[in-house]
Structure formats: structure tokens, C-alpha cells
DRENDO-1510 file (C-alpha; in Angstrom, 1 decimal, always signed):
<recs>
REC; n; res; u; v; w
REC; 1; UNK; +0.0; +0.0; +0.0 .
REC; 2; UNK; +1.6; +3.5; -0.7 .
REC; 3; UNK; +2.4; +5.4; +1.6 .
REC; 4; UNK; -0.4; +8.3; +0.0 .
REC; 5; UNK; -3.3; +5.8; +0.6 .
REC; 6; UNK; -2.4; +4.8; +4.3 .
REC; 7; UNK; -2.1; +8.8; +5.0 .
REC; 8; UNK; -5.8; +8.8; +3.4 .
REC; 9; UNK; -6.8; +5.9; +5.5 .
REC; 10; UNK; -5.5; +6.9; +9.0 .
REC; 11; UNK; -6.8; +10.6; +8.1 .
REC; 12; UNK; -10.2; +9.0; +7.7 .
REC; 13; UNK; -10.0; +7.0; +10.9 .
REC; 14; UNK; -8.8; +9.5; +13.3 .
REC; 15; UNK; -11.4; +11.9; +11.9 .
REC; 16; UNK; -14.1; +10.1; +10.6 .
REC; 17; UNK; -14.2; +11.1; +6.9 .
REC; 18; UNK; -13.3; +14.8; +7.5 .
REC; 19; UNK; -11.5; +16.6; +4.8 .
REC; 20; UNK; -7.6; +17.4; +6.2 .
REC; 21; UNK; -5.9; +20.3; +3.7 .
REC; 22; UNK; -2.3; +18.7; +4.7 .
REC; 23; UNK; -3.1; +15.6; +2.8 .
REC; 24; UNK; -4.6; +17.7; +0.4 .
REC; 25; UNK; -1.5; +19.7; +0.4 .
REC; 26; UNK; +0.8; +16.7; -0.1 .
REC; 27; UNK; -1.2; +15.4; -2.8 .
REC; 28; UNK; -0.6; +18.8; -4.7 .
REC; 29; UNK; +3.1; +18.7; -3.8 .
REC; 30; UNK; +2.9; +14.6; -5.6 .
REC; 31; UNK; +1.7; +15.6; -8.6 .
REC; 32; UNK; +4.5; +18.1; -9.3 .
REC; 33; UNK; +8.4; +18.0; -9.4 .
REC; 34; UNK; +9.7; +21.3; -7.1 .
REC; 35; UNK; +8.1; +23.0; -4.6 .
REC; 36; UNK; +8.1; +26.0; -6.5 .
REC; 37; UNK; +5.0; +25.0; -8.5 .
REC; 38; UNK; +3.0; +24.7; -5.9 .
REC; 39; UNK; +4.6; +27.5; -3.2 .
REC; 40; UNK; +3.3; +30.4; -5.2 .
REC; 41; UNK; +1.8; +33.1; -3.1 .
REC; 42; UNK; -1.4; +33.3; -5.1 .
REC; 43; UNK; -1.8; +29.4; -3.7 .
REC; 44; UNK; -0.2; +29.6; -0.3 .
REC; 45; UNK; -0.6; +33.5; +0.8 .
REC; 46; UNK; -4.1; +34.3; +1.1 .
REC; 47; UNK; -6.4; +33.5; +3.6 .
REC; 48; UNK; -7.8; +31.0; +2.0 .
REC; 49; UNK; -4.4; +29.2; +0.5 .
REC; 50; UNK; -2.5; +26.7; +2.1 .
REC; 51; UNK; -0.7; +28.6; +4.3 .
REC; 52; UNK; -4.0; +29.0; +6.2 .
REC; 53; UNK; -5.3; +25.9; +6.3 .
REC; 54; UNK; -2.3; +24.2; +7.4 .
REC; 55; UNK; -2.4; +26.4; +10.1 .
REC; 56; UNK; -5.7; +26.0; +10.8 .
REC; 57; UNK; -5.6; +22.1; +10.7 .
REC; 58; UNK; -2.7; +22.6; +12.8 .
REC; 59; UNK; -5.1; +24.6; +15.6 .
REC; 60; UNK; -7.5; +22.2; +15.3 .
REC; 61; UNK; -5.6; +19.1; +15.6 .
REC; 62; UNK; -5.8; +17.4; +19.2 .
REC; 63; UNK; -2.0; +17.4; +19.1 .
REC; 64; UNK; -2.3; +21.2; +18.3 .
REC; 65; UNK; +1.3; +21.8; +17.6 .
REC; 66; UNK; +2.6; +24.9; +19.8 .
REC; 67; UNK; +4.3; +28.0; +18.2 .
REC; 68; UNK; +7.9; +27.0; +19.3 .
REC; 69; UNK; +7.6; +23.9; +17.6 .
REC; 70; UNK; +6.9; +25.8; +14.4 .
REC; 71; UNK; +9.6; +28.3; +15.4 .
REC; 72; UNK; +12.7; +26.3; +16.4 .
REC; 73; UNK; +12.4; +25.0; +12.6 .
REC; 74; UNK; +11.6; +28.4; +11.2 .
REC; 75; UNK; +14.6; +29.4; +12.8 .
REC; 76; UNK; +16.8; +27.3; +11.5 .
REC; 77; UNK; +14.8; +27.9; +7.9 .
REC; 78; UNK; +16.4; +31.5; +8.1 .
REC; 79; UNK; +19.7; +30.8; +8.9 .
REC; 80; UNK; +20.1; +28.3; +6.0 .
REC; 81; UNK; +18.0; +31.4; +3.7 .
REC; 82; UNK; +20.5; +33.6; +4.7 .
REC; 83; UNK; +23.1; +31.8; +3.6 .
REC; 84; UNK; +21.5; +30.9; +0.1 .
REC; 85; UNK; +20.7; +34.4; -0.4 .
REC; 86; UNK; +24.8; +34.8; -0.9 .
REC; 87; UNK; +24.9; +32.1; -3.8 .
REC; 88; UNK; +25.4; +33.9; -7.2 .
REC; 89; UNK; +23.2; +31.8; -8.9 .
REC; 90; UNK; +20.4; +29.8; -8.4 .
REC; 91; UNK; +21.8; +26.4; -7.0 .
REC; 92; UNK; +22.5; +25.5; -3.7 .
REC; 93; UNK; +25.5; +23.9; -2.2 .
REC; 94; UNK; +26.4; +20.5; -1.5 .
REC; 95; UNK; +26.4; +22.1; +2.5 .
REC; 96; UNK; +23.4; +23.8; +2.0 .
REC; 97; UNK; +21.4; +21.2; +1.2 .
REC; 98; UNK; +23.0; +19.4; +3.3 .
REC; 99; UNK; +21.7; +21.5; +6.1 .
REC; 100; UNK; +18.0; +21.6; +4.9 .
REC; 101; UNK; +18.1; +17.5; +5.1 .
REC; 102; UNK; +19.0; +17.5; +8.3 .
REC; 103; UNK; +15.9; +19.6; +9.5 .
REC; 104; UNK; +14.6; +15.9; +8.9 .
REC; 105; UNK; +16.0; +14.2; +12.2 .
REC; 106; UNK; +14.9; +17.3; +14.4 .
REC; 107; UNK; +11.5; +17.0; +12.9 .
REC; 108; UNK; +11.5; +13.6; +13.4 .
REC; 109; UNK; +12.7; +13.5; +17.1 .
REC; 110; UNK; +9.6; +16.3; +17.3 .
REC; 111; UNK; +7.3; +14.0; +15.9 .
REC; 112; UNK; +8.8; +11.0; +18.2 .
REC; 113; UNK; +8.2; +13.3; +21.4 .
REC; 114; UNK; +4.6; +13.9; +20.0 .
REC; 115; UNK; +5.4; +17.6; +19.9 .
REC; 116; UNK; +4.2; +17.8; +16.3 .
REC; 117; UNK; +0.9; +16.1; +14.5 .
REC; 118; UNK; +1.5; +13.4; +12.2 .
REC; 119; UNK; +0.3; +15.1; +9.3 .
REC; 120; UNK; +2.6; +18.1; +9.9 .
REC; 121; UNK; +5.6; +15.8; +10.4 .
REC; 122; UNK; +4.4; +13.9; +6.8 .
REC; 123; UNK; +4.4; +17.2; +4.8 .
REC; 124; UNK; +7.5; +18.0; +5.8 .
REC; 125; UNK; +8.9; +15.0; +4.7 .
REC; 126; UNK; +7.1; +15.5; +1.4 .
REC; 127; UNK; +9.0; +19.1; +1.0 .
REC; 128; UNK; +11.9; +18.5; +2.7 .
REC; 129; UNK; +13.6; +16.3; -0.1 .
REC; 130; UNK; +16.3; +16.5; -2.8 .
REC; 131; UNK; +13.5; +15.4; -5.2 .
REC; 132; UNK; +11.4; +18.7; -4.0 .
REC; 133; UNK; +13.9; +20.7; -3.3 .
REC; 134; UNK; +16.4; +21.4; -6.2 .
REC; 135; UNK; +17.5; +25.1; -6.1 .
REC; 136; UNK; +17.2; +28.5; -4.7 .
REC; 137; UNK; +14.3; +28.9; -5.8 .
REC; 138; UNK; +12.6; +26.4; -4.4 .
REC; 139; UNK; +14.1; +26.7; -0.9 .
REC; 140; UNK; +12.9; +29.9; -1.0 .
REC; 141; UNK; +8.8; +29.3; -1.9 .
REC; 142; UNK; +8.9; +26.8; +1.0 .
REC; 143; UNK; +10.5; +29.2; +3.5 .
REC; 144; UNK; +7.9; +31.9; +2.2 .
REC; 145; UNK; +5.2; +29.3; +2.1 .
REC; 146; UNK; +6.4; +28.3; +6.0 .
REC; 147; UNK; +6.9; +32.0; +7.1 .
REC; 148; UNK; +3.1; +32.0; +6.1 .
REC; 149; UNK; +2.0; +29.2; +8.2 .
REC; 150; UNK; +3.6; +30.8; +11.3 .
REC; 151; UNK; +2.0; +34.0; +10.4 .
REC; 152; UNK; -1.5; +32.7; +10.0 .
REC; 153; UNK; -1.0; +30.0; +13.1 .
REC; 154; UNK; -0.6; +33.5; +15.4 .
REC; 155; UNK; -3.8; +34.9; +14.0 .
REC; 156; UNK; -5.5; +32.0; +15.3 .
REC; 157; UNK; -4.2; +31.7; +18.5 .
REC; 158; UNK; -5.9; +35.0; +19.4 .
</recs>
């Protein structure tokens, strides 16, 4: 069974048929090559893009993920941007990427403390790839598209 279906599966059994935009989300991110095509801030920025609604699932969510979850990896999201804002051209170094695949672990141990939702912890390990992420460019619409999610997380926590 792929890994897509049992997502779809244990989405539908932990909320009883209710629609969940992260798995929406990560079947968007499938169906393309680089997170660029779907990281656009006509599809993530407005209130009702992705950006939202990842933010809002991630209210809603039992495990509601708290804001220094989302920051310690935003954090680290900025570092690395600043750094690939000095490349010349659009690639990114062998250390650079290097650094955005080992987010993965930290995520991980997150999601192994239950300090983030499942479905958080599976989107990021749809972005977070070599396949996703191939250049500046797309590092850059998934920092924008994450800056987003932190934005629209604090709006709801009001």
C-alpha cells in the first residue's frame, strides 16, 4: 500500500471522513516536481491558501502543535536562507542542502516526542527532499510558504 493511501486511510479514521488540507496539500506537492510549483503566493498566501489551512488544521488538531515547535524549525529555515541568499546563482551547495536534510531528524525527534501532528511531520517530509527541493528557488517558496504558516498560526491563536 503506498504510503499516499495509508495517509488517506488513518486521516479517515482518526477523523471520521473529515477533509484534512495537509493531505490535500501533499497530494498537490505529488503531482509536481519542485516545490516552486505549488509554493506560489497566489496558492499559499491568502487566507484562503494553504498557508491557512495548514495552520488552521494545525489549531484544530488534538495534538495542536505549539508556536515553538513551528519556530525552532523556522529558525533554522532562516539561517540556512541567509546563507542561500549569498549564492550567485540559483543552485545551492552541497552544504546547504545538506543543512535543509538534516531539519529531517529534528523533525523527526519532534514528531517522536509527540510535539508535532502526524500530518505536519508527513508534509514535511514530502518538502523537505532532494526530489522537492532542487534550487534556490525552491528553498525559497517553502520558506515563504512556512513564514506563512507561522503568520496565519498566530492569527489563530488570538
Amino acid at each position: 500500500m503506498s504510503n499516499n493511501k495509508k495517509r488517506g486511510q488513518q486521516w479517515q479514521q482518526n477523523k471520521k471522513g473529515q477533509q484534512n488540507p495537509i493531505f490535500d496539500l501533499i497530494k498537490e506537492i505529488e503531482k509536481v516536481g519542485t516545490l516552486k510549483e505549488v509554493f506560489t503566493p497566489e496558492n499559499y498566501a491568502l487566507p484562503d491558501g494553504w498557508a491557512y489551512k495548514t495552520a488552521d488544521t494545525l489549531r484544530r488538531n488534538q495534538n495542536a502543535m505549539n508556536s515553538n515547535q513551528l519556530r525552532k524549525i523556522f529558525t533554522q529555515l532562516k539561517t540556512i536562507e541567509d546563507s542561500v541568499d549569498r549564492n550567485k546563482g540559483n543552485e545551492l551547495t552541497n552544504d546547504q542542502m545538506n543543512q535543509i536534510l538534516l531539519l529531517m531528524p529534528q523533525i523527526a525527534y519532534a514528531r517522536g516526542r509527540n510535539l508535532i501532528p502526524k500530518d505536519f511531520y508527513d508534509l514535511m517530509t514530502e518538502c523537505i527532499t532532494p526530489k522537492r527541493i532542487k534550487d534556490k528557488e525552491d528553498y525559497k517558496s517553502f520558506v515563504g510558504f512556512y513564514t506563512a504558516v507561522i503568520a496565519y498560526s498566530k492569527m489563530g491563536r488570538r
